[in-house]
N, C-alpha and C positions, 0 to 999 in steps of 0.2 A: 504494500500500500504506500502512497508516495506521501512524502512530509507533509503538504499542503493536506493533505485532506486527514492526517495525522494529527494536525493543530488544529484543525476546525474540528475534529471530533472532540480535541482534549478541553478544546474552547468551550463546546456545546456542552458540554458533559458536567463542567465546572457551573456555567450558566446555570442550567436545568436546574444543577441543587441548590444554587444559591437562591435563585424565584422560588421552589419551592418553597423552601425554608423558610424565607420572609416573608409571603404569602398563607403560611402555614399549610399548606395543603398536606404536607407528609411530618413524620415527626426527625429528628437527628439520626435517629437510628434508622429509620427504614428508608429514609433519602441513602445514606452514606452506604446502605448493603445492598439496595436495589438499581439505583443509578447508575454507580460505575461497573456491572455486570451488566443492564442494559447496552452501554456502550461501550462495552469490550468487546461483546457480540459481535457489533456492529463493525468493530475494527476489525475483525476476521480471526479472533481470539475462538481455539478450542476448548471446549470442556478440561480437559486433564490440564492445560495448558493454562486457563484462565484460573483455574485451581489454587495451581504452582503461584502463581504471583499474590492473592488472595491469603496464601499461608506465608507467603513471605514477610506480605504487609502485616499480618497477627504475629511474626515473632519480631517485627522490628519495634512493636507496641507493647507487648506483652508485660516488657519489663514497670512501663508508666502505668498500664492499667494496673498490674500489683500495688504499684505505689500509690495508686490513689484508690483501690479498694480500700486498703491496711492502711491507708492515714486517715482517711473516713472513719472506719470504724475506729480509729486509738482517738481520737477527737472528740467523738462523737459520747464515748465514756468519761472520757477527763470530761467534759460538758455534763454529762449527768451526776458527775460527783462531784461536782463544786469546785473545780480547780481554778474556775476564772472567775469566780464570783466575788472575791473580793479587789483583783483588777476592776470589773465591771460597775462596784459600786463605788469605789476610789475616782473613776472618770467621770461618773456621776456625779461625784460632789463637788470636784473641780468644774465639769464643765455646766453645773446647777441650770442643768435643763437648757441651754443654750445649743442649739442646733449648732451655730456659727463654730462654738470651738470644739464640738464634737468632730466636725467633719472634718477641718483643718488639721485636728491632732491625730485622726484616721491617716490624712495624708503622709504627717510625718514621721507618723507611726511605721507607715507600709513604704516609706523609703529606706529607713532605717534598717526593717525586716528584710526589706528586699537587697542587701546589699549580698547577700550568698548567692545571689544572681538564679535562685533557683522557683520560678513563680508557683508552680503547687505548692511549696511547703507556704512561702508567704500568704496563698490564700487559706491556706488551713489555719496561719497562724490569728491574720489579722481578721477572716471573717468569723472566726471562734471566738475571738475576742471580742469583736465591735457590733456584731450585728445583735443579739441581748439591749445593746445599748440604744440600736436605731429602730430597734421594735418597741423600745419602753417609748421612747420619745417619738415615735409615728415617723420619722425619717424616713423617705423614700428609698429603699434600699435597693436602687439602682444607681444613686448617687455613689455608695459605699463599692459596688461592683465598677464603677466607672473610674473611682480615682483609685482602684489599686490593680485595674488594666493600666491606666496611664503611670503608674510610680511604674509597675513591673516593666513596661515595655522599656522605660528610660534605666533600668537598672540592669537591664539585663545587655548591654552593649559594655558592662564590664570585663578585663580580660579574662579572666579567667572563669567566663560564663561561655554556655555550648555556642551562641549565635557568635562569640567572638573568635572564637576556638577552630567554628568551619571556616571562617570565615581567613584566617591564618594558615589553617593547613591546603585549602582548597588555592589560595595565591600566594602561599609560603613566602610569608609576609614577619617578619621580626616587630615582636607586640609591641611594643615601644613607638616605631616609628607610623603605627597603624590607631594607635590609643591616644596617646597624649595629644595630638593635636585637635581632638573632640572634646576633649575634656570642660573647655569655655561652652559649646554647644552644649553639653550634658549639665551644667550650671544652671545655663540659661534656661532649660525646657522644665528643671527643677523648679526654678521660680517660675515661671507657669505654671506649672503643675501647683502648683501650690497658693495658686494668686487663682486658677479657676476652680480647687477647694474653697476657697474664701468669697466666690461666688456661688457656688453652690451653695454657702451657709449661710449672706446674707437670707438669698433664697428661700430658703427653709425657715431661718427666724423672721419674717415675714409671713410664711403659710404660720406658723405655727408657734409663736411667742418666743420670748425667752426662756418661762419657766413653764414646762408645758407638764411637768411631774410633780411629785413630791418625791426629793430627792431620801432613799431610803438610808439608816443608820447602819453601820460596820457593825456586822454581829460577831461572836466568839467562834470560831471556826471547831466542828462538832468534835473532831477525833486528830488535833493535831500532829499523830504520829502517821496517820496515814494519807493525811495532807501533805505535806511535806516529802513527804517519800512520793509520792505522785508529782511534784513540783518538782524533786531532783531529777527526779526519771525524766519529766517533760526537757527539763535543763538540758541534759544529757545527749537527749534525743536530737535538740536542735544543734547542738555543740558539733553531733557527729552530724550533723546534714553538714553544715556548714566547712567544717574541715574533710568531707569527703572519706569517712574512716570505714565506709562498709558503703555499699552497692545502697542507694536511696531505700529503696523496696524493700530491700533485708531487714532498714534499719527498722523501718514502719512496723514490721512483721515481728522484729522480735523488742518493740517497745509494745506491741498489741499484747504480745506474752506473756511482759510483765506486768502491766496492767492489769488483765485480768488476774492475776492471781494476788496482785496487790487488794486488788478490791473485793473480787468475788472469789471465793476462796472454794466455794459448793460450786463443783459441775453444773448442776441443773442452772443456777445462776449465771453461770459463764454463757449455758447456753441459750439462757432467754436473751441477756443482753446484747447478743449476738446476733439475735435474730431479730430485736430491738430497730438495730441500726443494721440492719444488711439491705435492707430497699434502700436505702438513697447509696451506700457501695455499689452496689449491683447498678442500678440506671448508670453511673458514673463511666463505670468499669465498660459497661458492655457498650457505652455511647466510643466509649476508646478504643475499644476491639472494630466496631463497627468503621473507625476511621482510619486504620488499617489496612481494610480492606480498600477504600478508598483510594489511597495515595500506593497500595500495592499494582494496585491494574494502571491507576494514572501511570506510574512508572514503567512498572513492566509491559504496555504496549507501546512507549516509547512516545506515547503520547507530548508526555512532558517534555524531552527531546525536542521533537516536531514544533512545539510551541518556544522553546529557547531560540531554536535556531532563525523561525520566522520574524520574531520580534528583530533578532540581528539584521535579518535584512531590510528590513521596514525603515532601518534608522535613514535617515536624510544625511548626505557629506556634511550638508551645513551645520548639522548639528553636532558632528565629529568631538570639535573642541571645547565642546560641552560635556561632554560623556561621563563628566561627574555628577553634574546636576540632572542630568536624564536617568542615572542610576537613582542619584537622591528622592526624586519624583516617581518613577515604576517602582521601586522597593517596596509600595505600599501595595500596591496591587499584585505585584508577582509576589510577597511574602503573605499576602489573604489569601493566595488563589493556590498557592502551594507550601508542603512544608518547607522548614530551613535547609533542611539535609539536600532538597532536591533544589533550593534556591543559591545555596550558597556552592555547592557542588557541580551543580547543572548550567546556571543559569550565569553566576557572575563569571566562572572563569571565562565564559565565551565572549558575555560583555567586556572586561578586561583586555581579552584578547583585540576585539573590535576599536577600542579606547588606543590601543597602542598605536595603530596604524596615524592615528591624530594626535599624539606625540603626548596623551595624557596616562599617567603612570598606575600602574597597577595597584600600588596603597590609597591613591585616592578614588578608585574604583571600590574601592576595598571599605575605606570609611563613607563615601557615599551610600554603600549596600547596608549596614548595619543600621542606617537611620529609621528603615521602614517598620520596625519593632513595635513599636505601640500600634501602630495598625495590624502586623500579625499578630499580636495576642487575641485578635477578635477573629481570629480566624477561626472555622468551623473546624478545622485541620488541626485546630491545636487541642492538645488534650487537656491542658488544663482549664481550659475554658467552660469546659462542660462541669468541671471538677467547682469552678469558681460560681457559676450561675446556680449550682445544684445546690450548694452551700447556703446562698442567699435567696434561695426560695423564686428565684426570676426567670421569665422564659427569656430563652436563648438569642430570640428576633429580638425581643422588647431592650434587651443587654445591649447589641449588636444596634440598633436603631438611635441607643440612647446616646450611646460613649463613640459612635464612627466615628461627628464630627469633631470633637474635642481631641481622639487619635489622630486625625489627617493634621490638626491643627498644631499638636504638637511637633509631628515631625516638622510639620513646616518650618514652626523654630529654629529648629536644630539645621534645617540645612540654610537657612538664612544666614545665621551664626556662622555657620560654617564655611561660607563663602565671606563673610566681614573677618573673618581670622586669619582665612588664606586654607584653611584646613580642604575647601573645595574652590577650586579655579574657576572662575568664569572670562568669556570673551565676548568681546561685542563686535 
């Protein structure tokens, strides 16, 4: 089958789920399993054949869905036993019903969190945390989903996060001369980020007062030896995400372990509360198995290919010596439309390639490409997005509808910045 009609399948194919989905016609799961098997078909893809790439894309996932089954349910227990409850009534009494400095301290709460560069754990961390807080006080908790897309997407162009990492081995590129000169960009999108927190909270204390609770009293915490051991364990927990000391998913799995046995000591007990919190694992888990298969057939019929290669020819001469700001601008779309692995492996080294002939260099191809992060974290493609909306109780469009324009707007930022620093070259 020839390239051209390989890109228009991969086009169409992408399209279909994305109308769905925001139209709601299908749900996440049965768009992401039924759609790109439609059009594998189509691409002249066998049964045994279309299989093969469908089991490929479930072991390239498999490891995230563990991780977000087993952080689901270890959260979802420290939540039923009090672990954040007195966090939650300590913000409360600082932020005394004020929407304003609730949301604000969300943000720099989940910049903070977000500095491990790893966005599942930061939404387990901070929507564990805050959302208790944006239910007592009626806050729209698509706000809370919205600013800790945009923290994660700016935190995660850190070096030694996966988006920075393809992104180095795919143009073997020395992090140093790839990182630092973004670093004023990644400043400045903070303070956005942070200045449309502070809009969102006028916001809110306008729908909804200052003091919109009665802010409750710190009580004696019931069994302080099993508190505490539950807080070291959670310590612990985050210590090894952060320093990377065990496989993410392992750590989940055997902090879920100890947990139980910290708290429910009786079998039958381990088992109800397991059973407790396995519907919102489960929807999580199987929406990321489901996406698997997705990005397995998009690649394995080369589809994604077909579509890299065509965008290369598409580019105008004139637009050559710009080829930083053209990466800056599509990163958002080819990082929505595809995962990292096939963006930053697929897609820039060809752009790069392209970029050379116009005498613009491979690292600024390279810091060009990372910019488009806060818009891929809304991708349907990313797993933890489903992990993040499931958490906060939101449908997936409504998330997706709320946070785009604030994501486009941030990169925009960033790559304005990044042309006023020199970090992206422009020519007139």
């Amino acid at each position: 089958m020839s390239e051209t009609i390989l890109a228009l399948l991969g086009l169409g194919m992408i399209t279909t789920f994305i109308t769905l989905i925001m139209m709601k016609k299908l749900s996440p799961l049965v768009a992401l399993t039924l759609i790109p098997i439609l059009f594998g078909l189509f691409a002249g893809v066998g049964g045994v054949e279309l299989g093969k790439m469908m089991e490929d894309g479930l072991k390239a996932t498999a490891p995230t869905g563990v991780l977000l089954m087993f952080g689901i349910l270890y959260f979802g227990i420290m939540f039923e036993v009090g672990l954040f409850e007195p966090l939650i009534i300590k913000i409360l009494q600082i932020a005394k019903g004020d929407p304003l400095k609730v949301i604000v301290g969300t943000c720099i709460l989940s910049l903070l969190v977000a500095l491990d560069g790893d966005g599942a754990a930061t939404y387990l961390i901070i929507v564990g945390a805050m959302l208790p807080i944006y239910k007592r006080l009626e806050i729209n908790p698509l706000i809370l989903t919205a600013i800790l897309t945009l923290c994660v997407g700016i935190m995660i162009k850190l070096p030694w996060t996966g988006a920075n990492a393809r992104c180095l081995s795919a143009l073997q590129l020395n992090p140093t001369e790839l990182f630092n000169p973004i670093i004023p960009s990644m400043l400045a999108s903070i303070i956005w980020v942070i200045f449309v927190a502070y809009y969102f909270g006028l916001k809110e204390r306008k729908r909804l007062g200052k003091v919109h609770i009665e802010v409750p009293e710190s009580k004696e915490i019931e069994n302080k030896k099993i508190y505490f051991t539950n807080l070291l364990l959670t310590i612990v927990l985050i210590i090894a995400l952060v320093l990377g000391l065990l496989p993410i998913a392992v750590t989940f799995m055997i902090g879920l372990a100890f947990a139980l046995i910290i708290n429910f000591p009786s079998l039958d007990d381990q088992r109800k509360k397991l059973a407790k919190h396995a519907g919102s694992a489960l929807s999580v888990g199987s929406m990321v198995f489901a996406a698997g298969i997705f990005t397995g057939i998009l690649s394995g019929t080369k589809m994604l290919d077909a579509m890299a290669q065509s965008f290369i020819h598409i580019i105008p001469d004139s637009l050559g010596p710009n080829m930083g700001i053209v990466t800056g601008l599509t990163s958002m779309p080819f990082t929505y439309f595809v995962s990292n692995d096939a963006y930053f492996y697929g897609i820039v080294p060809l752009t790069a390639k392209t970029a050379s002939h116009f005498g613009v260099s491979a690292v600024e191809i390279g810091r060009a490409s990372l910019l488009g992060q806060s818009v891929h974290m809304l991708s349907p493609l990313v797993a933890s997005t489903y992990l993040l909306v499931g958490l906060a109780g939101v449908s997936f469009s409504d998330h997706q509808r709320f946070t785009l324009k604030w994501a486009v707007a941030t990169t925009l930022v960033m790559l304005l910045v990044s042309i006023l620093t020199g970090a992206i070259s422009i020519h007139f």
